[in-house]
Structures are given as C-alpha cells and as structure tokens.
C-alpha positions as CSV (number, residue, x, y, z in Angstrom):
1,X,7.2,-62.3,-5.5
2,X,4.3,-60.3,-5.2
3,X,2.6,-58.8,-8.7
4,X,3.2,-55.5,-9.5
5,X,0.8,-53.6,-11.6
6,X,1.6,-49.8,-12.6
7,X,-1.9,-48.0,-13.6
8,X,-2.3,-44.6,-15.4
9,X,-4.7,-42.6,-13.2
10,X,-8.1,-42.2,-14.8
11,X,-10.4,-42.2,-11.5
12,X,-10.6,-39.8,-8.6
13,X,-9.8,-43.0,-6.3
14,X,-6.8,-44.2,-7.7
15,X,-5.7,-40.7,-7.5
16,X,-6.7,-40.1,-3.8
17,X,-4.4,-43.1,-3.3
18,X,-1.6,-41.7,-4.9
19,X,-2.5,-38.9,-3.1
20,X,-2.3,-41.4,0.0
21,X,1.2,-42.8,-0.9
22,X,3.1,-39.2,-1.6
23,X,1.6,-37.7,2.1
24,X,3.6,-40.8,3.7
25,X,6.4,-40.4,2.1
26,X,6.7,-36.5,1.4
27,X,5.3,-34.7,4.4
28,X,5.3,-37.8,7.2
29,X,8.9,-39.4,6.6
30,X,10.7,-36.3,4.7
31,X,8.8,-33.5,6.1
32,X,8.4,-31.9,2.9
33,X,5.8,-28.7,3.7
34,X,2.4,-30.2,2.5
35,X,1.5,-26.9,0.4
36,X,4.8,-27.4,-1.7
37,X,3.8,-31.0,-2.0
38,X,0.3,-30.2,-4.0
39,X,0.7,-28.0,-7.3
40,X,0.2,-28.8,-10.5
41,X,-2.1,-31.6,-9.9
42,X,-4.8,-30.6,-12.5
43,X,-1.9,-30.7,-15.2
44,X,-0.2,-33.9,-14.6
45,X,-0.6,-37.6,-16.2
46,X,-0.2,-39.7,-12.4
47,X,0.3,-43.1,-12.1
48,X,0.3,-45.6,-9.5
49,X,2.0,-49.0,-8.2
50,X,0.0,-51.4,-6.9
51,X,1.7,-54.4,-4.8
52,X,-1.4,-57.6,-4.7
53,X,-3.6,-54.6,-5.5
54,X,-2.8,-52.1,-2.8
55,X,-0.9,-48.8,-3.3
56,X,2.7,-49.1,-2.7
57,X,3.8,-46.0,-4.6
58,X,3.3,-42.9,-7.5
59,X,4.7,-40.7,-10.1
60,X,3.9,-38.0,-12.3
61,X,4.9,-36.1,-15.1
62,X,3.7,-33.1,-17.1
63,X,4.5,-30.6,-19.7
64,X,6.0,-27.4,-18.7
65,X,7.6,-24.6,-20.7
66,X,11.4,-26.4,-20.9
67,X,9.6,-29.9,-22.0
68,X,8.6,-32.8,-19.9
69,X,9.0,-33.3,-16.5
70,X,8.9,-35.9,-14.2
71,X,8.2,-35.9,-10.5
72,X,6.7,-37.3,-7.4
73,X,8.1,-40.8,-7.2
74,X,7.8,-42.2,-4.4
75,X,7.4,-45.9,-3.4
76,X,6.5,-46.4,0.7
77,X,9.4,-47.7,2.3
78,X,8.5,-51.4,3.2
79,X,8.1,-51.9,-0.8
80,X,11.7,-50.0,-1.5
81,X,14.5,-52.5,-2.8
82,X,11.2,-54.5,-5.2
83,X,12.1,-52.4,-8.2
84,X,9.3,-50.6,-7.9
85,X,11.2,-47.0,-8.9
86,X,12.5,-48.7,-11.8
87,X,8.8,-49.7,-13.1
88,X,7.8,-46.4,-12.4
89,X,10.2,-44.5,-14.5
90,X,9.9,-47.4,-16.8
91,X,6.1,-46.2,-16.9
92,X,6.3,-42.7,-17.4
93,X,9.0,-42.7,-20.4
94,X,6.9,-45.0,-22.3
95,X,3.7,-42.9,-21.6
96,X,5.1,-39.5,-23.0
97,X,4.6,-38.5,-26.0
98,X,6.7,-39.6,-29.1
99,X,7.8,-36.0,-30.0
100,X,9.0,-35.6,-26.1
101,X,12.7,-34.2,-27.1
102,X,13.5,-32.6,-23.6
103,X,12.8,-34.9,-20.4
104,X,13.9,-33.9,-17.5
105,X,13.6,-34.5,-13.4
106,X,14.7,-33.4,-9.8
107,X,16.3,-36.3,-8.5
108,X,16.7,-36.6,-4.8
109,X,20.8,-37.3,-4.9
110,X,19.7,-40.6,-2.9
111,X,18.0,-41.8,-6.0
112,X,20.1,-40.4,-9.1
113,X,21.5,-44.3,-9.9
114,X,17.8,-45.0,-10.4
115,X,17.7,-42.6,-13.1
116,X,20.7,-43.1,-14.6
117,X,19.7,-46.4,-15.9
118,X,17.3,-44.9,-17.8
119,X,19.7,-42.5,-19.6
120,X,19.6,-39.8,-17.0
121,X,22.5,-37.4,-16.5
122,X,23.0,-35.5,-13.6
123,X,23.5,-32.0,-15.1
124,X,24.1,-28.5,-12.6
125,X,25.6,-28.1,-8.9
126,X,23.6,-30.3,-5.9
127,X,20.8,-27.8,-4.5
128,X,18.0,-27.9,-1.7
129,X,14.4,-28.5,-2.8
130,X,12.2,-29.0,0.1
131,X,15.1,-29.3,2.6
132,X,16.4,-32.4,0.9
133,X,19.4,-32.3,-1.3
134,X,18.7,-32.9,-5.6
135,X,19.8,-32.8,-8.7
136,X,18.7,-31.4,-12.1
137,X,18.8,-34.5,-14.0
138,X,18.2,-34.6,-18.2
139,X,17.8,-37.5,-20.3
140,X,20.4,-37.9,-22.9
C-alpha cells in the first residue's frame, strides 16, 4: 500500500495543490460554480493528502459564529476506497482546538457513513448546496 501522509498547510504551494485537488473534484467532476467553491480561504486551517508524495486530496475547517466547521473534503477519485476521507477527518478533529464544543459539517448524503464514524449525526431535512444533495451533520 502506498504511504499516506496528511500535512497541515503552511506554504503557498501545498495550498495551490489543495487548491489543485478541490478544482477536480468540485467544479470538473461535480460542477460546483467555481466562485462558490473559493470563500473563506484566508480564514481556514487546510490540509492535504499526499499518496507517495503527490496530492490526492484536501480539507479544511474554520471557526465561524455557530463553532467549528469543517469542509472541502475531497479525495480525487482514483485514490477513493484508500481511506483517505477517513484520515482526513481523522486530521482535522485532532487539529481543533481543545475547547472546540460545537463541530459541525455539510455532508454530501453520499459521504454521511464517513462521518458517522467519527461521531457525526445527521441532524435537519436533506437540502441542495451547490446542486448536490447534503446534510447538516453535528458531532455528538
């Protein structure tokens, strides 16, 4: 199996490849608008999967007025199935801080098992975000 390494984003590069990942998968195969697809950048901790040290996917999280959010995971779809998601989330909840009380996401419905391994609950009616149906999921 090829080594997986999940980075915290510190330079410009790393986060052009992130950048790089989310365009494939967002905007190319989901054909998510590309100006929803960039906001709140310059406010977000990013990190980034690396598969024998190329970029094979990316998530995010940042603080916002309800808590902590997570969002942007994507993995490019010869690397799905390798756990990747899992070491992703995995990532991010151990990155947050320790007084994080209110963690939350926007699960794509295709991925809410994924969370709910990691204590998420599905929480709300199924709604459209981008054309793609999601759920407001909250860790318990």
């Amino acid at each position: 199996m090829e080594p997986l390494q999940i980075i915290k984003i510190s330079r410009q590069e790393e986060l052009e490849m992130a950048f790089a990942v989310r365009k494939i998968v967002f905007v190319e195969e989901q054909n998510c608008p590309p100006e929803l697809e960039w906001e709140n950048e310059e406010v977000s901790t990013h990190f980034l999967a690396l598969s024998n040290h190329q970029p094979c996917g990316t998530c995010r999280w940042r603080k916002t007025d309800l808590g902590y959010k997570l969002e942007r995971f994507a993995v490019l779809k010869e690397h799905r199935g390798k756990r990747i998601g899992q070491a992703l989330v995995a990532a991010v909840l151990n990155d947050l801080p320790s007084d994080a009380e209110y963690i939350y996401l926007n699960a794509q419905t295709a991925a809410l098992s994924l969370y709910a391994k990691f204590g998420f609950t599905a929480v709300g009616d199924e709604f459209d975000e981008a054309g793609i149906k999601h759920f407001k999921m909250v860790k318990k």
